[in-house]
N, C-alpha and C positions, 0 to 999 in steps of 0.2 A: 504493500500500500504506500509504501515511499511516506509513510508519517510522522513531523516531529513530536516531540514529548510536548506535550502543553498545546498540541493545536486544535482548535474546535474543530470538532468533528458530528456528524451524523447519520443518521443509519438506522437497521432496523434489526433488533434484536430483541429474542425473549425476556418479558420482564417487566411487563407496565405496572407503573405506579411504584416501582424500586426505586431504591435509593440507588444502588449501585445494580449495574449486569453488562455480561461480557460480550463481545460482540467480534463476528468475526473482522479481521482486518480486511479482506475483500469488501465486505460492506461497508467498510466506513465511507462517507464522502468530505470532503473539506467542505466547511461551510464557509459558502461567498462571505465576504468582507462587510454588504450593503445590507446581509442579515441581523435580526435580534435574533436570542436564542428561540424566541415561541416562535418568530415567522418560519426556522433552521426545525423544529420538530412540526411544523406540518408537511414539510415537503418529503422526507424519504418513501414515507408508505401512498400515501395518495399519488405524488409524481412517477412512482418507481412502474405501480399499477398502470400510470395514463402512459405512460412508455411502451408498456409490455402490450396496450392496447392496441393504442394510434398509430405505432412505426412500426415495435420488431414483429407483430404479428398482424394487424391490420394494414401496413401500408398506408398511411392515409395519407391523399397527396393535396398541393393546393389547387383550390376551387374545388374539391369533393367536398359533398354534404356528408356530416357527422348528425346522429341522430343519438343523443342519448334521455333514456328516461329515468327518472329521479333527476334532475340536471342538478337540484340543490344539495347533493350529499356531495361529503367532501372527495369523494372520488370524481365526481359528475364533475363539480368544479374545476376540481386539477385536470379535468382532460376537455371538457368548454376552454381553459387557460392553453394547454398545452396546442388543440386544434386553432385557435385562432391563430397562435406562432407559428402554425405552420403552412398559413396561408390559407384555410379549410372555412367552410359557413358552417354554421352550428345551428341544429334547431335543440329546441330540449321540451320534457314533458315536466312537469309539476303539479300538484292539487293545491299549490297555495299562490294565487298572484302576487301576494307579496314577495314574493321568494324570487319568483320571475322577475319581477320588477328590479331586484337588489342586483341581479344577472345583468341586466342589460350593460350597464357600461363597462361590462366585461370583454365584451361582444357578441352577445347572446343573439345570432340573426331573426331567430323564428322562436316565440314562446306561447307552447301551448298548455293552455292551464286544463289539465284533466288530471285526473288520479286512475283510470279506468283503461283498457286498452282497445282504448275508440281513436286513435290520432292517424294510421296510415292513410287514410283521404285527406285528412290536413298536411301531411309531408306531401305526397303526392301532388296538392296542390301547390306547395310553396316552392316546391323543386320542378315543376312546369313538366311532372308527368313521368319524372327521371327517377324520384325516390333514393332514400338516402344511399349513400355508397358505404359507409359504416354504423351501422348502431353498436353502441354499448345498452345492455341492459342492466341494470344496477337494482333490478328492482326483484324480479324473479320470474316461476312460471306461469304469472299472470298476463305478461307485457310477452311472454316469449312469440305465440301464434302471429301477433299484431306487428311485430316489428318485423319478423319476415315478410310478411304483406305490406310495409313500408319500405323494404329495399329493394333499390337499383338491380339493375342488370350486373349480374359479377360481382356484388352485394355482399359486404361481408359483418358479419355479428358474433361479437364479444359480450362473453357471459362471467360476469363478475359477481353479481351477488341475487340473493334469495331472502331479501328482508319480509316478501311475504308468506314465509314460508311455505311455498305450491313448489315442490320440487319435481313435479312430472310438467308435463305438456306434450300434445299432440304436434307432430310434423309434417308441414304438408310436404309430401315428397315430389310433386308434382312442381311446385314452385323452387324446389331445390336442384332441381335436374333442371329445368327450363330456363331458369333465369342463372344457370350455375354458380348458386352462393354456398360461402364456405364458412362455417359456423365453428366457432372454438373456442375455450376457457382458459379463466385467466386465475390461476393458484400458484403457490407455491409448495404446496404442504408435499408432494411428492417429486420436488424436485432435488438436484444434488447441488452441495453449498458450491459447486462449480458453474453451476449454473444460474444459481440467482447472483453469484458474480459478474456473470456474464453480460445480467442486465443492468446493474448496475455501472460497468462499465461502458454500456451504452448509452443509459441516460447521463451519465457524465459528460460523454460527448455530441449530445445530440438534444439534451433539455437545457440540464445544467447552465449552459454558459447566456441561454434566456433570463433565467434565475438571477446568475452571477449580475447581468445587465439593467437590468430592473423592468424587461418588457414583459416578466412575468412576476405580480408580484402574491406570495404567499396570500391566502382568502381565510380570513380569522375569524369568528362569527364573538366568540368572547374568549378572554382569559380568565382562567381561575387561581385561586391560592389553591398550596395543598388541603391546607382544610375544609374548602369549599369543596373535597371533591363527590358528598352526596347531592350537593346542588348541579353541578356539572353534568350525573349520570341522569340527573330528572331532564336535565334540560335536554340533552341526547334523546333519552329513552321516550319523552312526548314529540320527537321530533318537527322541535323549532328552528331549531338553527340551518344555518347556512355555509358550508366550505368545513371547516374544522373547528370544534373545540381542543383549546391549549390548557392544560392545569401545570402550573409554574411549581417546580420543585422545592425551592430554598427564595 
């Protein structure tokens, strides 16, 4: 990792809410200089995710339409952040307009407000008929049917999370083969520490130096003290917030 002793570093390792935990060197990253520490602990796990999405498995290029639903979760955000750096329009789903609204001068291109998995005629329409070229779904297999009926031609969909917990869903096969899209998941839990290296080493050079620049900047919704931290899991756990909650160690 080429790191000196005393230098800020960040990363992702077992161990939240420690005081102290190890972590391996391949994960650490140096945190830019233009960072505070709370802005330095939202970025490894949300950026590390929208990386593994948008580029090393989705390819997403500029002027492709990114479609992601939940847009307000801190993953949603970091990869709304990540797609606009990379030249990309962004529509996003949410059930709160406020939330929408906090989006836009992010560069939220398209914000539709549903909670339900009614919106592929809305993409459809904003995309003049093309439909997205990538969806993330952050949400589960509620949004899973709908957003295949929201993708492009050669169409690809990233599956990261299961907040509502619906862990099946139907396929249509017919739209997989016709419109040849390539559907795939975004974990770690099975992979080898050589390879979440890998992505790390990636986003290093291919988010990171956005980060470092200030053209992307960390999405903080609140910080908390440590001992605030049963008011933190309420505010998570009713899900209000926007981008990432921080709880401040010392």
């Amino acid at each position: 990792a080429n790191l000196q002793l005393g230098a800020r570093v960040m990363g992702r390792c077992p161990g939240a809410f420690a005081e102290y935990a190890l972590m391996d060197a391949r994960e650490a990253i140096p945190v830019p200089a233009r960072l505070s520490w709370e802005e330095a602990a939202v970025v490894p796990l949300a950026f590390l995710v929208a990386y593994d999405m948008l580029i090393a498995q989705g390819s997403l290029r500029p002027r492709e339409w990114l479609l992601v639903t939940g847009v307000s979760s801190g993953v949603g955000v970091a990869s709304l952040q990540a797609a606009k750096t990379i030249g990309a329009r962004a529509i996003g789903t949410s059930g709160s307009a406020e939330k929408l609204g906090r989006l836009g001068p992010l560069g939220l291109d398209v914000a539709l407000h549903t909670r339900a998995g009614d919106f592929s005629d809305a993409v459809m329409q904003a995309t003049g008929g093309r439909g997205a070229d990538l969806a993330v779904n952050t949400v589960g297999g509620s949004m899973f049917a709908e957003c295949v009926r929201a993708l492009a031609f050669e169409g690809r969909l990233a599956i990261v999370g299961y907040v509502d917990g619906v862990m099946q869903a139907q396929v249509d096969i017919e739209a997989l083969h016709t419109k040849r899209l390539k559907l795939f998941g975004v974990s770690n839990k099975l992979r080898s520490a050589e390879q979440r290296a890998a992505t790390v080493r990636g986003f290093a050079a291919d988010l990171l130096p956005a980060i470092a620049d200030g053209r992307i900047r960390p999405f903080i919704d609140r910080v908390y003290a440590f001992d605030e931290l049963p008011i933190a899991k309420e505010r998570m756990e009713s899900n209000l917030h926007v981008g990432k909650l921080v709880l401040r160690m010392a």
